[in-house]
mmCIF file of the C-alpha atoms, coordinates in Angstrom:
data_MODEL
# 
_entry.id   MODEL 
# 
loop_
_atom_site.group_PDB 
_atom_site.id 
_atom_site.type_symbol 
_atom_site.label_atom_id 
_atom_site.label_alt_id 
_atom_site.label_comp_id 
_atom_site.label_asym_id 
_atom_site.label_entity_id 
_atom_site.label_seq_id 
_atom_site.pdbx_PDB_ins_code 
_atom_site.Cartn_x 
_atom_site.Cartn_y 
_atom_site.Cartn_z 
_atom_site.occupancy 
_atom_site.B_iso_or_equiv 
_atom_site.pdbx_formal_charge 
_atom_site.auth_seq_id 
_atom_site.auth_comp_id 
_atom_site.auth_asym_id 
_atom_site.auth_atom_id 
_atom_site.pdbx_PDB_model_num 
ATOM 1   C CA . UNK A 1 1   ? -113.650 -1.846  -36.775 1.00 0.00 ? 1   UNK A CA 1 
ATOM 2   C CA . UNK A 1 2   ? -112.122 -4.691  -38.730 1.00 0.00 ? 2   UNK A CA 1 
ATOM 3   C CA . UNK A 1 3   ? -108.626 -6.017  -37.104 1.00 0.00 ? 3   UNK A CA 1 
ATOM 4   C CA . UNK A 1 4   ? -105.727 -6.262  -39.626 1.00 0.00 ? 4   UNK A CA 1 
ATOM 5   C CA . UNK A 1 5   ? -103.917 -9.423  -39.385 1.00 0.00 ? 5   UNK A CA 1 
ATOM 6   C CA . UNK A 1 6   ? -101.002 -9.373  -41.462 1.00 0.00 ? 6   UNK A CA 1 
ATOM 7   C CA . UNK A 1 7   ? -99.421  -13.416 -42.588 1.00 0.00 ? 7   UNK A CA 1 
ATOM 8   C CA . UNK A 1 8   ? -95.415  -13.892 -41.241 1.00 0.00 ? 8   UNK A CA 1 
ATOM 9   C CA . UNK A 1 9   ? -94.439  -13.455 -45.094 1.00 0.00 ? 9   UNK A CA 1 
ATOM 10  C CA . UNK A 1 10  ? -96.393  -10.388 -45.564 1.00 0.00 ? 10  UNK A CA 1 
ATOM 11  C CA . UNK A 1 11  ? -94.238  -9.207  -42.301 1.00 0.00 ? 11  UNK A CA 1 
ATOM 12  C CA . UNK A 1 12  ? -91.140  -10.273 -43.866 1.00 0.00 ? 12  UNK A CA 1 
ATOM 13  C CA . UNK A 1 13  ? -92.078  -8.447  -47.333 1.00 0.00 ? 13  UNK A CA 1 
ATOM 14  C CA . UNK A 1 14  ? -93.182  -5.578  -46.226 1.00 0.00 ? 14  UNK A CA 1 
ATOM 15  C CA . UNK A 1 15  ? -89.629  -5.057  -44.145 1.00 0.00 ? 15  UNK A CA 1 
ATOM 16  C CA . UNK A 1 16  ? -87.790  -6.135  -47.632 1.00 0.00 ? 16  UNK A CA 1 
ATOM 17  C CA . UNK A 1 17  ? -89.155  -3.667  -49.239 1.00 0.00 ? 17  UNK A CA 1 
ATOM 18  C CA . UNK A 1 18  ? -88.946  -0.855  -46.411 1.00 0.00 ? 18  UNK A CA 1 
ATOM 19  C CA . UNK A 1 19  ? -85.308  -1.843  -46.227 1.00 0.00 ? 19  UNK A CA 1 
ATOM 20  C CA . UNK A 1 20  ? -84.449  -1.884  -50.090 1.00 0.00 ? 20  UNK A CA 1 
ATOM 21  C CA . UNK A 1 21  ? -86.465  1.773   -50.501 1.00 0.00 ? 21  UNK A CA 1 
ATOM 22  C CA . UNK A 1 22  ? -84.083  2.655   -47.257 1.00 0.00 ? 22  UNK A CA 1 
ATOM 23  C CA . UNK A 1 23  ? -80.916  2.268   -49.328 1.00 0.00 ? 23  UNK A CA 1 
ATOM 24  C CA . UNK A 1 24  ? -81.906  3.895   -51.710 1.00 0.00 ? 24  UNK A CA 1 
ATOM 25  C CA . UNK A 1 25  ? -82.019  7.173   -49.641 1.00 0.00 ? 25  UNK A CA 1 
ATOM 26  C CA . UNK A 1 26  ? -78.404  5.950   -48.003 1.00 0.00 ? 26  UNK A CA 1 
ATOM 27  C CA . UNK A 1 27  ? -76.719  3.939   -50.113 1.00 0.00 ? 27  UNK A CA 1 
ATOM 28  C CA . UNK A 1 28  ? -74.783  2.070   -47.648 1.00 0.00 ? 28  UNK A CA 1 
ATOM 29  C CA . UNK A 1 29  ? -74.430  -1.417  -49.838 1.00 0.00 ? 29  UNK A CA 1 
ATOM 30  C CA . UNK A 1 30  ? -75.866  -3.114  -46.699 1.00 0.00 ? 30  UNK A CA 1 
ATOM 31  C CA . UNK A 1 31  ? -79.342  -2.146  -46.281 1.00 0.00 ? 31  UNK A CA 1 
ATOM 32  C CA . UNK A 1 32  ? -80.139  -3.237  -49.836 1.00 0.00 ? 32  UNK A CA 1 
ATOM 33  C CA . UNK A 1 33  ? -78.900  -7.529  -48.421 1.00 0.00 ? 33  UNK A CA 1 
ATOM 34  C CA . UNK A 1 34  ? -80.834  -7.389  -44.916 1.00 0.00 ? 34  UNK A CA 1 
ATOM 35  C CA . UNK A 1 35  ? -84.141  -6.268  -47.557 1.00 0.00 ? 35  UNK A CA 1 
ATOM 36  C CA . UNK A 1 36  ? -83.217  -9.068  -49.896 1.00 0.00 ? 36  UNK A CA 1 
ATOM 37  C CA . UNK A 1 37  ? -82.926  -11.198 -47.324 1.00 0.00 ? 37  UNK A CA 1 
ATOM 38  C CA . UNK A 1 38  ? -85.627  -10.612 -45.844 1.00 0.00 ? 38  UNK A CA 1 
ATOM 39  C CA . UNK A 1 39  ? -87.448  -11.018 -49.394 1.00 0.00 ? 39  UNK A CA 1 
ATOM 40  C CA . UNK A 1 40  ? -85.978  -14.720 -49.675 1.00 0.00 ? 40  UNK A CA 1 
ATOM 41  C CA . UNK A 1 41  ? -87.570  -15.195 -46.033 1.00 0.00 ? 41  UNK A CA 1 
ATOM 42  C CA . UNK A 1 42  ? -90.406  -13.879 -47.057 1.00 0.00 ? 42  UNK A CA 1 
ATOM 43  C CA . UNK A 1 43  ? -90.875  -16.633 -49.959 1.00 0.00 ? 43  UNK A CA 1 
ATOM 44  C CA . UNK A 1 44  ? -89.777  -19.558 -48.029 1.00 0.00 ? 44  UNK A CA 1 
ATOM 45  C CA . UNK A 1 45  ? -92.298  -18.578 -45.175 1.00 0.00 ? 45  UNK A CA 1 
ATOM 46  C CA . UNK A 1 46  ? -94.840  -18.227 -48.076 1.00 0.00 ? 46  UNK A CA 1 
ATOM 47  C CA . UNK A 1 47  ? -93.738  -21.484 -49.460 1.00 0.00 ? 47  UNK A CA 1 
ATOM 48  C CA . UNK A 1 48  ? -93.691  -23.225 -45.739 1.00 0.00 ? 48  UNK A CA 1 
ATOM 49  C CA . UNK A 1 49  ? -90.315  -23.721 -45.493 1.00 0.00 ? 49  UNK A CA 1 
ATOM 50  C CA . UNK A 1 50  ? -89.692  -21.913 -42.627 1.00 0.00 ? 50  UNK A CA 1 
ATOM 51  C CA . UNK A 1 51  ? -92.924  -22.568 -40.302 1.00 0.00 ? 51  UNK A CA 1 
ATOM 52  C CA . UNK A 1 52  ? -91.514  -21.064 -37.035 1.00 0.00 ? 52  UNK A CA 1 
ATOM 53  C CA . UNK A 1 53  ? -89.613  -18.063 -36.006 1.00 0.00 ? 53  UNK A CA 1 
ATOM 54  C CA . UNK A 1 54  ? -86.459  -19.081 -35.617 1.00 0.00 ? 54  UNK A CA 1 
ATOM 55  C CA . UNK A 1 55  ? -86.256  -21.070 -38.898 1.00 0.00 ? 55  UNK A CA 1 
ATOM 56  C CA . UNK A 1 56  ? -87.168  -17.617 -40.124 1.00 0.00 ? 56  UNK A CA 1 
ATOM 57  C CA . UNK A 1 57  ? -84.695  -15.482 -38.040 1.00 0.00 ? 57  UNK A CA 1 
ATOM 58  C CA . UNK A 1 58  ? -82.307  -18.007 -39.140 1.00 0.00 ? 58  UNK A CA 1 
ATOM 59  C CA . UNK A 1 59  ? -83.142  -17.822 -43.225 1.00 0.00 ? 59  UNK A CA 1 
ATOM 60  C CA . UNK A 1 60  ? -82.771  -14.400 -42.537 1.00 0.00 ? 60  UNK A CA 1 
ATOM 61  C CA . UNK A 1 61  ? -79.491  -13.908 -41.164 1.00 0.00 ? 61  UNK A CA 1 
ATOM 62  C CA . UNK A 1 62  ? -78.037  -16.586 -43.663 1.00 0.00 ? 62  UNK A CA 1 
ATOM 63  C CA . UNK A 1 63  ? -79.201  -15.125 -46.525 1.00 0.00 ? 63  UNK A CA 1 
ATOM 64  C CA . UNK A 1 64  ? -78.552  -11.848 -45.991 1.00 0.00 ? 64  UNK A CA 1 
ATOM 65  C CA . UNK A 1 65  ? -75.337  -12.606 -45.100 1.00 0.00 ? 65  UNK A CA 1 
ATOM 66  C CA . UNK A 1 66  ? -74.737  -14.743 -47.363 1.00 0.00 ? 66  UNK A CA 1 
ATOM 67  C CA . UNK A 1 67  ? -75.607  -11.590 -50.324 1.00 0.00 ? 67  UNK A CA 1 
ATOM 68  C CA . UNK A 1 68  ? -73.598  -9.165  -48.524 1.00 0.00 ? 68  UNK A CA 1 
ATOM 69  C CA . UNK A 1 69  ? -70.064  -11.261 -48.146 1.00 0.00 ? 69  UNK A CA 1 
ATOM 70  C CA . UNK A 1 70  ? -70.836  -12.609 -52.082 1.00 0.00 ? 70  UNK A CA 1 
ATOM 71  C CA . UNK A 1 71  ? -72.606  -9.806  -53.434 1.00 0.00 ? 71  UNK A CA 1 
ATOM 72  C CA . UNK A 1 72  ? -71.497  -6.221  -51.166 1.00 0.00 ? 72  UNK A CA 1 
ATOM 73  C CA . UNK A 1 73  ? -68.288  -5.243  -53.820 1.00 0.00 ? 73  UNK A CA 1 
ATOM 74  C CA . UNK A 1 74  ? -69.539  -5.769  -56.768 1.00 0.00 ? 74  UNK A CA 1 
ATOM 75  C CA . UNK A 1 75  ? -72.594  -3.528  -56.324 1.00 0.00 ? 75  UNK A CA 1 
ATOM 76  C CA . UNK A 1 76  ? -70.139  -0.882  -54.832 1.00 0.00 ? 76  UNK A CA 1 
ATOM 77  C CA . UNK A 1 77  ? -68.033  -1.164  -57.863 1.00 0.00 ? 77  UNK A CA 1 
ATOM 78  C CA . UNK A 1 78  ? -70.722  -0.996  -60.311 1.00 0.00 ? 78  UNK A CA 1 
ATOM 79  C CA . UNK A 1 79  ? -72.222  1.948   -58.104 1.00 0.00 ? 79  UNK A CA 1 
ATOM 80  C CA . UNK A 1 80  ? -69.211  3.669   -58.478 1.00 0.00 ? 80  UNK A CA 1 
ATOM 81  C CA . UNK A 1 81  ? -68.630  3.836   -61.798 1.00 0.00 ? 81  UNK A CA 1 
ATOM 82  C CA . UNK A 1 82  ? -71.892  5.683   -62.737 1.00 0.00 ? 82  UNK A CA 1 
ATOM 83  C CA . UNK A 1 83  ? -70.654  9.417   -61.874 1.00 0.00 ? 83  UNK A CA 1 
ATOM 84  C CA . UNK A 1 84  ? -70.078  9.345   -58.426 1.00 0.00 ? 84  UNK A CA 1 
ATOM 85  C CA . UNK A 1 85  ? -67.153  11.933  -57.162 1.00 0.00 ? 85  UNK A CA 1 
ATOM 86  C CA . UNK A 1 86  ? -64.133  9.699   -57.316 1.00 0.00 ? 86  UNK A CA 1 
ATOM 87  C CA . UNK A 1 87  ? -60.741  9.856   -55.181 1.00 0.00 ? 87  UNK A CA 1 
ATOM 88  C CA . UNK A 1 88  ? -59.370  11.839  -57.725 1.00 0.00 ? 88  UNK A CA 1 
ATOM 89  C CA . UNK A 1 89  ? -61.910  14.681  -56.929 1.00 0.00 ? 89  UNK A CA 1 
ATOM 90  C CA . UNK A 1 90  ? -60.321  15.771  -53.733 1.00 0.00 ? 90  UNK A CA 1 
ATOM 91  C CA . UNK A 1 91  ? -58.779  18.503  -53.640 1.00 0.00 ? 91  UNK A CA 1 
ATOM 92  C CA . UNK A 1 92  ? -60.681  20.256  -56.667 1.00 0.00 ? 92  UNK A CA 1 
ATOM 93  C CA . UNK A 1 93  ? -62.395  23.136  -55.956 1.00 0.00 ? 93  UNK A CA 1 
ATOM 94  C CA . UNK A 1 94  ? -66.152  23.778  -56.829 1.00 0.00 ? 94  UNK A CA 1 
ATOM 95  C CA . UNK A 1 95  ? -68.836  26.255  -55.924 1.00 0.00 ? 95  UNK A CA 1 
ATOM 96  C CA . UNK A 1 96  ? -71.701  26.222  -53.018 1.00 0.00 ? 96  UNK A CA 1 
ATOM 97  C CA . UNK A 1 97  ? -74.804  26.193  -55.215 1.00 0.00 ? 97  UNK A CA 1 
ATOM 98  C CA . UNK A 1 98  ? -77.227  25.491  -52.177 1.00 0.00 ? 98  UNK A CA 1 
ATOM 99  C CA . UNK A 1 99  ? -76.328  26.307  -48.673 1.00 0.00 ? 99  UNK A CA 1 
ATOM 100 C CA . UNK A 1 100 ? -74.471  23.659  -46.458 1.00 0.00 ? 100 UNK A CA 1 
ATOM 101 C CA . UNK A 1 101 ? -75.802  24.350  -42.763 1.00 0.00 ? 101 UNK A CA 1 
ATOM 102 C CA . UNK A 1 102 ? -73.979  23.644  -40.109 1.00 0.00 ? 102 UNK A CA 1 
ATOM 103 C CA . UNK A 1 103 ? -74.158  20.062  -39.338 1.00 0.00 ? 103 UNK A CA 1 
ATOM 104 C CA . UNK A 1 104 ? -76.309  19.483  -42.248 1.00 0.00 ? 104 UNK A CA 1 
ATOM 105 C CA . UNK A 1 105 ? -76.651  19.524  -46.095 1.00 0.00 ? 105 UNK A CA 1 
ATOM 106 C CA . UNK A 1 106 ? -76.127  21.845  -48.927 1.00 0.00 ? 106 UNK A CA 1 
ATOM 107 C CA . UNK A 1 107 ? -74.697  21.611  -52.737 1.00 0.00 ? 107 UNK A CA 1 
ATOM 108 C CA . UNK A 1 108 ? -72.081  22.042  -54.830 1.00 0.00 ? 108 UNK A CA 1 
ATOM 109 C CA . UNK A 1 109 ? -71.412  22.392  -58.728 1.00 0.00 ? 109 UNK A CA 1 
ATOM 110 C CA . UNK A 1 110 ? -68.565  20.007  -59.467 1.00 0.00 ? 110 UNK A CA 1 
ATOM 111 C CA . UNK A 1 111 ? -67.941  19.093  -62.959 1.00 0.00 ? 111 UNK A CA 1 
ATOM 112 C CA . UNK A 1 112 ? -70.624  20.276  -64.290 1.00 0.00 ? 112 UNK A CA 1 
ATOM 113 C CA . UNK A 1 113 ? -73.028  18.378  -62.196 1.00 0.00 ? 113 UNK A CA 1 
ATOM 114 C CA . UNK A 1 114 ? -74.790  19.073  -58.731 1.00 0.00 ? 114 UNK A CA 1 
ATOM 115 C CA . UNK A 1 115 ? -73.803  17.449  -55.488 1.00 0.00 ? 115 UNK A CA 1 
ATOM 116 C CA . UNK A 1 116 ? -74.377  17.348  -51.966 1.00 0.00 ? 116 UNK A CA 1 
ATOM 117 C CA . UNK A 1 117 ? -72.498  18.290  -50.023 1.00 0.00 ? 117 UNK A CA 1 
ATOM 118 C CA . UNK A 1 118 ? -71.586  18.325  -46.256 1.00 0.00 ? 118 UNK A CA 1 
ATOM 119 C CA . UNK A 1 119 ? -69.177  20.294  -43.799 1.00 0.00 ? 119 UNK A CA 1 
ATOM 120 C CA . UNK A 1 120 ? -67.801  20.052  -40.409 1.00 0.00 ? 120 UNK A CA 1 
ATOM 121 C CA . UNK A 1 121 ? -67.546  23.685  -40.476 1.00 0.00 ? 121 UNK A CA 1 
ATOM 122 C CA . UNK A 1 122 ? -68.657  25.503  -36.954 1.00 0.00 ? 122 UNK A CA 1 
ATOM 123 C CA . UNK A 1 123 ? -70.499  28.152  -39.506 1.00 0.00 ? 123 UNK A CA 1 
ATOM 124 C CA . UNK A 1 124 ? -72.784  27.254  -42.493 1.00 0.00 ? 124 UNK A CA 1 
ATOM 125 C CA . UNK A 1 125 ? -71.353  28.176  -45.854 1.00 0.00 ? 125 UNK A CA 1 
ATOM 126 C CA . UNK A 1 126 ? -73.011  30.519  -48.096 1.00 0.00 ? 126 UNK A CA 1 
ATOM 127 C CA . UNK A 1 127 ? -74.052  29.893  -51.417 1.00 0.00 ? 127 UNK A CA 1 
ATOM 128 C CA . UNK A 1 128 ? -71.302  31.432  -54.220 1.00 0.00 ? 128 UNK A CA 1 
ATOM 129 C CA . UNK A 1 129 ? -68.617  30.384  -51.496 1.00 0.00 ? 129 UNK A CA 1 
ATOM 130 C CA . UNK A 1 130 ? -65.687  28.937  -53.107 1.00 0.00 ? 130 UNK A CA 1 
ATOM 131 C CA . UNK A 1 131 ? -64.930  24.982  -51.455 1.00 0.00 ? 131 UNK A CA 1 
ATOM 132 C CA . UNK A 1 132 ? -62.728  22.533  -51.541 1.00 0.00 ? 132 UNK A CA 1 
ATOM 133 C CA . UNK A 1 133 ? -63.813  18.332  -51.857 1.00 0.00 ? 133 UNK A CA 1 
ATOM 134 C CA . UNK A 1 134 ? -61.835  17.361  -48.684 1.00 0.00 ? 134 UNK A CA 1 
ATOM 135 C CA . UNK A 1 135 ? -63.399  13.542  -48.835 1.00 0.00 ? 135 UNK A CA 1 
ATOM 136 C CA . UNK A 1 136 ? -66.112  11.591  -50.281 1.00 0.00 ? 136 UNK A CA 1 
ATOM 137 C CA . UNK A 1 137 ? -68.775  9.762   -48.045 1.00 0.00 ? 137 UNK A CA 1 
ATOM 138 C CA . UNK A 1 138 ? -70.881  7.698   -49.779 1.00 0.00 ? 138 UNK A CA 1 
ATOM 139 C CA . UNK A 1 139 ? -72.937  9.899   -52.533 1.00 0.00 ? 139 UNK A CA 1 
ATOM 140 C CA . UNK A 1 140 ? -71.818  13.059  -50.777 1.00 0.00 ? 140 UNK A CA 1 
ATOM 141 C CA . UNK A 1 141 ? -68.856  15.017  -50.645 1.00 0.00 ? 141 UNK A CA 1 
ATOM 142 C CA . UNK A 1 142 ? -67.411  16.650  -47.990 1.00 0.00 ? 142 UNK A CA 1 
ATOM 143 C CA . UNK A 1 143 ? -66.059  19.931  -48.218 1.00 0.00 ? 143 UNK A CA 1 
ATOM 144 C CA . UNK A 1 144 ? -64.179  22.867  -46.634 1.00 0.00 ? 144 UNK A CA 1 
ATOM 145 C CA . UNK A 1 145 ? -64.117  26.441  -47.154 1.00 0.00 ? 145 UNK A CA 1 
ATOM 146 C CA . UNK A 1 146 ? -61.355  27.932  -49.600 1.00 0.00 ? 146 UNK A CA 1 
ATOM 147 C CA . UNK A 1 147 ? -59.403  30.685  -47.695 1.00 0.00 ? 147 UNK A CA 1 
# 
């Protein structure tokens, strides 16, 4: 059987994409620098700028440092602004459309639109349950039972 042998910049690609498809599931606004990041590596390793490892680890770390202290607020703002549950959204009450388990996820109907939602409650909350939007984390809300 053939052995793979995969180039430094493939390396570096392949984790800059992994990490950029790995926001998308979180969005955290930091994943999506350390993939870019490693992206920029990636072409300077290509273009044999960075012929060692530690020229690379250190590419790395500037860069996507570099994105995150320039670049880490404005994404968040322009994130925000496209829907998401904002401040003003706790304390409204909504509807469990999905179960939330116990320690895991469920949704809610909230404005007309489907969220998910998460509880610390010690029981999972059935759908039809009435809820309250106690804080927003991220793209989810967090939410408590209503009476």
């Amino acid at each position: 059987m053939p052995e793979l042998s995969f180039s430094p910049a493939v390396v570096w690609a392949i984790v800059g994409l992994a990490l950029i498809i790995l926001e998308l599931a979180t969005f955290t606004f930091v994943l999506i620098f350390l993939g870019l990041g490693a992206i920029i590596t990636a072409a300077l390793t290509y273009a044999g700028a960075t012929p060692d490892t530690n020229t690379q680890l250190i590419a790395f770390s500037a860069s996507s440092l570099l994105l995150l202290v320039v670049l880490r607020k404005t994404a968040r703002s322009l994130f925000a602004a496209t829907g998401a549950p904002l401040s003003d959204d706790i304390g409204q009450r909504c509807e469990v459309t999905r179960v939330i388990p116990r320690g895991g996820e469920g949704e809610i109907r909230h404005r007309g639109s489907i969220w998910t939602a998460i509880s610390d409650a010690p029981e999972e909350i059935a759908e039809g349950t009435s809820v309250e939007i106690i804080a927003i984390e991220g793209i989810r809300v967090k939410v408590k039972k209503v009476g």
